[in-house]
C-alpha positions in Angstrom: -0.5 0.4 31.4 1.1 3.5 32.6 4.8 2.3 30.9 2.9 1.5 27.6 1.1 5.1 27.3 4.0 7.1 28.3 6.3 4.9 25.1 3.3 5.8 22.8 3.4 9.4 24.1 7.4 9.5 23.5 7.1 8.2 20.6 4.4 10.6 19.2 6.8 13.5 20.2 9.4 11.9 18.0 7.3 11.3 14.6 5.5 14.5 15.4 5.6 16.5 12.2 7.3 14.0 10.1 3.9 12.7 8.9 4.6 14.7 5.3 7.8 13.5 4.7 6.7 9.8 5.1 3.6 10.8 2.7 6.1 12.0 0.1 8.6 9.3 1.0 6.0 6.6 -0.1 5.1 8.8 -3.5 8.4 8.8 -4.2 8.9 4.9 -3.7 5.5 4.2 -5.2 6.8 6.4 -8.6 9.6 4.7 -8.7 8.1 1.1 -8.9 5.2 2.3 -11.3 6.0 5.1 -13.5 2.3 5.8 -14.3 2.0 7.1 -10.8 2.3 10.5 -10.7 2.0 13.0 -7.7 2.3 16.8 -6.5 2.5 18.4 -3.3 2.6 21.7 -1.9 3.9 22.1 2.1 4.0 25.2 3.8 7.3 25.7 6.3 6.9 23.5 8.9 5.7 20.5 6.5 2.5 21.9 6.7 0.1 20.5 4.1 -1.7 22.6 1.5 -2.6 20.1 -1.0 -1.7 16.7 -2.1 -2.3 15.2 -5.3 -1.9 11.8 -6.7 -2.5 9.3 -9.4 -1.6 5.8 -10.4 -1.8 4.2 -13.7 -5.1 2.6 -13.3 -6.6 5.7 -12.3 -5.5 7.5 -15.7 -6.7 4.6 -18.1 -9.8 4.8 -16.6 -10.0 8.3 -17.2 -8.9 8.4 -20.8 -11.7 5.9 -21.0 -14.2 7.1 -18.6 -13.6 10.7 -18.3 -16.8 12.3 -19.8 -18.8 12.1 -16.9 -16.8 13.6 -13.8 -17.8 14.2 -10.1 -15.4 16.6 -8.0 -16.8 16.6 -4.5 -15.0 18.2 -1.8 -17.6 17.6 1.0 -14.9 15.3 3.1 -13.5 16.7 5.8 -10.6 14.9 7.7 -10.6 14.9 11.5 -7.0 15.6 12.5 -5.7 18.4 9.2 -9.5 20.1 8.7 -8.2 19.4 4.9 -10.8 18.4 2.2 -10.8 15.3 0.6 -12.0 15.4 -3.3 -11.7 12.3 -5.4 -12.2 12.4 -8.7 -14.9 10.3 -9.7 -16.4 8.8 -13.1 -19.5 6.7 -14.2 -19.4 4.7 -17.0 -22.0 4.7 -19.6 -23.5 1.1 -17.8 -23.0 3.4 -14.4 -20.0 2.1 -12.9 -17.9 4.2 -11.0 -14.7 4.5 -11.3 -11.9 6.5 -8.9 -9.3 9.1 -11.0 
């Protein structure tokens, strides 16, 4: 037990901080196989987060189709970053929701 939980500890130091560039890493791959995905982020120094954005090509049709009716709620908090989390939702007009 005390082998296994000293590799997980070495290999937390290794990844630590390299969190954002994976994130952005699998934007970039996920834009590159579908170019209705679209995405924006803004890192401090250090890769530290201030806010991601992102969008796929589902997401935008339903929006164009959807879009009158939209809830931005920002009540989310994540555990690890203290960032919030705000989907975009809408409701159809037979009040089916739909994620932007």
């Amino acid at each position: 037990k005390r082998k296994v939980s000293n590799y997980g500890t070495t290999i937390n130091r290794e990844l630590e901080n390299s969190d954002v560039m994976e994130v952005q890493q699998y934007f970039e791959n996920k834009q590159a196989e579908s170019p209705g995905f679209c995405y924006s982020m803004e890192v401090y120094a250090k890769n530290k987060v201030r806010s991601v954005f992102w969008t796929d090509a589902r997401s935008r049709i339903m929006y164009q189709e959807y879009g009158d009716c939209i809830s931005f709620d920002t009540t989310f908090l994540t555990n690890k970053y203290n960032l919030p989390f705000a989907p975009f939702v809408g409701v159809s007009p037979h009040g089916k929701t739909y994620l932007f």
